[in-house]
BAMAR-632734 format. One record per residue (C-alpha): x, y, z. Coordinates in steps of 0.1 Angstrom, whole numbers, plus 5000, padded with zeros to 4 digits. Example, Ala and Ser with C-alpha at 12.3 -4.5 7.8 and 13.67 -1.06 7.14 Angstrom:
BEGIN
512349555078;513749895071;
//
This chain:
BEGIN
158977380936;158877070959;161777220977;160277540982;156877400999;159177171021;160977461034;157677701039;155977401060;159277331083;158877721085;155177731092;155977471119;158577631140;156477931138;153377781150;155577611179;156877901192;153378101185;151677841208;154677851235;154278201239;150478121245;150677881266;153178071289;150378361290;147878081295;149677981324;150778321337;147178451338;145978101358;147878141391;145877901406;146277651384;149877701382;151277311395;148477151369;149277431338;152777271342;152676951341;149976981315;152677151295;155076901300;153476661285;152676841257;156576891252;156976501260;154476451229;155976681205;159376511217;158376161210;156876301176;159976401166;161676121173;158875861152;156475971138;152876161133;150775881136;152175751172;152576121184;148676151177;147775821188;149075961221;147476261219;144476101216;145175921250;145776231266;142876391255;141076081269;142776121304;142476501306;138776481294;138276261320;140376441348;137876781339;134976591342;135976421373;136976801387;133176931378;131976671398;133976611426;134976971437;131977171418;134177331395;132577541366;132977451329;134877761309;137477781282;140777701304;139077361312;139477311271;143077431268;145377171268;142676951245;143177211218;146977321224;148577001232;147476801193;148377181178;151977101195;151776761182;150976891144;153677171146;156176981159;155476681127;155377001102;159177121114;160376781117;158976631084;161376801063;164476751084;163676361086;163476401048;166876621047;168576311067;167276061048;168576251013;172276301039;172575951042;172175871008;174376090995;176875961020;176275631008;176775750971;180175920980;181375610998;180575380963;182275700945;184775680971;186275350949;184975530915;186575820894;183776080890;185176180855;185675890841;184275620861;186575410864;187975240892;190675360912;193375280933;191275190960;189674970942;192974840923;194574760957;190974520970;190774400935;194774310932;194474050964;191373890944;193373860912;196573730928;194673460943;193273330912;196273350896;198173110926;195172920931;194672810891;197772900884;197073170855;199773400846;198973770861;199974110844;199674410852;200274740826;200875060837;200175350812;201475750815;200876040789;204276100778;204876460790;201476500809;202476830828;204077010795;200476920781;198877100805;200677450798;199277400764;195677270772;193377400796;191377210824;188577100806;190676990776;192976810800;189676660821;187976550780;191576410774;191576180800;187876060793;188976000758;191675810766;190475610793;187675510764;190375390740;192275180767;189075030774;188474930741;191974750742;191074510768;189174170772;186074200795;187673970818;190474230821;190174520845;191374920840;191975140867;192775550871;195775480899;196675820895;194776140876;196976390886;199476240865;197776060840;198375710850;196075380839;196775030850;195474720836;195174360855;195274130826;195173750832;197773690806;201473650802;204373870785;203473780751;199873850755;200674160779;202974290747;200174210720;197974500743;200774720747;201174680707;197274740707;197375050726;199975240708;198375140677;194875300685;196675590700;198675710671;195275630650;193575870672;196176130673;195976150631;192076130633;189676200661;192176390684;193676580657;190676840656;190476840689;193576870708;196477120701;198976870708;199876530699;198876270728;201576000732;201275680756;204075500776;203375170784;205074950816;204374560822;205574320851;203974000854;203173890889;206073680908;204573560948;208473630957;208973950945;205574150949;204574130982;201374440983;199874600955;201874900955;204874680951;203274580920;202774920909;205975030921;207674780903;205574790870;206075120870;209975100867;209474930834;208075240821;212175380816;212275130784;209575270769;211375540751;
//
């Protein structure tokens, strides 16, 4: 409803603008005499609604009020000076140039307010940018900013870093069988179990969703790293007798990777993932 009273004023404004432009243009036409002072006149009425677009109502109509001051004055001084008579064209610009002011604020209001809502949505998409939409987790954006944090603790306290990489066994035969929402619901449920596998000091990350592929950043070594990968297979094949046996047509299997972090052999993060990743051929 909001919407629809935003759009009819920007449309009420740009059709009182050019309503009063096609007035003032007869105005003008039908004053030949007056022709050098219509224009200017009119120019600053375009110079108002200009620097009312630009900021805002309340400076645009402090200037009008300025002009009106100034063109009151210049009248008055033209009545008594050269003699001249008091009639409606004298009044023109005092009425015409605020109604510019106000149509030019009522087209502008709602595109100000349409900019506003474009940068925050750009704002959102560049956070979203770093986050999976689906399943909100982080992804390999993030993974790679995150990895140069985590390998620096690990070398500066010398803590033993891990990282797990985790596949669906067979993801694209799964998908002849499953549809796209089932496929989208699968990988929510399962990035929810792998979740619950992991310390809060630990860190999951979607690298890949087109394939199916999790990794974890675990501050642990191979004996901790292998009781989650014991973990995870565990709460999987739970799942796949209980909660996923009612939902899914097919059984949903895990294959698990893990490399712990050496200085002299992983040199960027997708080395680590690279390498990691070749550990997933002994998981058979």
């Amino acid at each position: 409803m909001m919407k629809n009273r935003n759009n009819f004023l920007t449309d009420i404004g740009f059709l009182l603008f050019i309503l009063l432009c096609f007035i003032s243009v007869a105005f003008i036409a039908n004053n030949p005499n007056q022709y050098l002072n219509n224009i200017i006149f009119l120019n600053v009425a375009f110079l108002l609604v200009i620097i009312t677009y630009f900021t805002n109502l309340t400076l645009g109509l402090i200037l009008n009020v300025i002009f009106i001051f100034g063109y009151a004055s210049f009248v008055l001084y033209d009545m008594v000076a050269n003699g001249s008579e008091s009639n409606f064209s004298s009044y023109f610009w005092l009425l015409v140039t605020p109604l510019f002011t106000f149509a030019a604020y009522l087209f502008t209001k709602n595109t100000s307010r349409l900019q506003q809502e474009n940068e925050r949505i750009k704002n959102q998409n560049l956070y979203l940018g770093t986050i999976d939409e689906d399943t909100l987790l982080k992804n390999l954006v993030s993974f790679q900013n995150d990895e140069e944090i985590f390998t620096s603790i690990s070398r500066r306290y010398d803590l033993p870093l891990t990282l797990l990489v985790i596949k669906v066994r067979h993801w694209r035969e799964l998908k002849r069988f499953q549809n796209e929402e089932e496929m989208r619901l699968a990988l929510q449920d399962i990035s929810r179990l792998l979740e619950s596998c992991i310390r809060t000091s630990d860190v999951l990350y979607l690298l890949d969703k087109e394939e199916a592929t999790w990794g974890m950043l675990l501050l642990t070594d191979d004996p901790g790293s292998k009781l989650v990968t014991d973990r995870i297979k565990t709460r999987i094949d739970i799942a796949n007798q209980e909660e996923f046996a009612t939902k899914y047509r097919v059984k949903l299997e895990l294959r698990v990777g893990a490399k712990q972090y050496d200085a002299n052999e992983i040199k960027t993060p997708l080395d680590f993932i690279e390498q990691t990743s070749k550990e997933l051929e002994y998981d058979v």
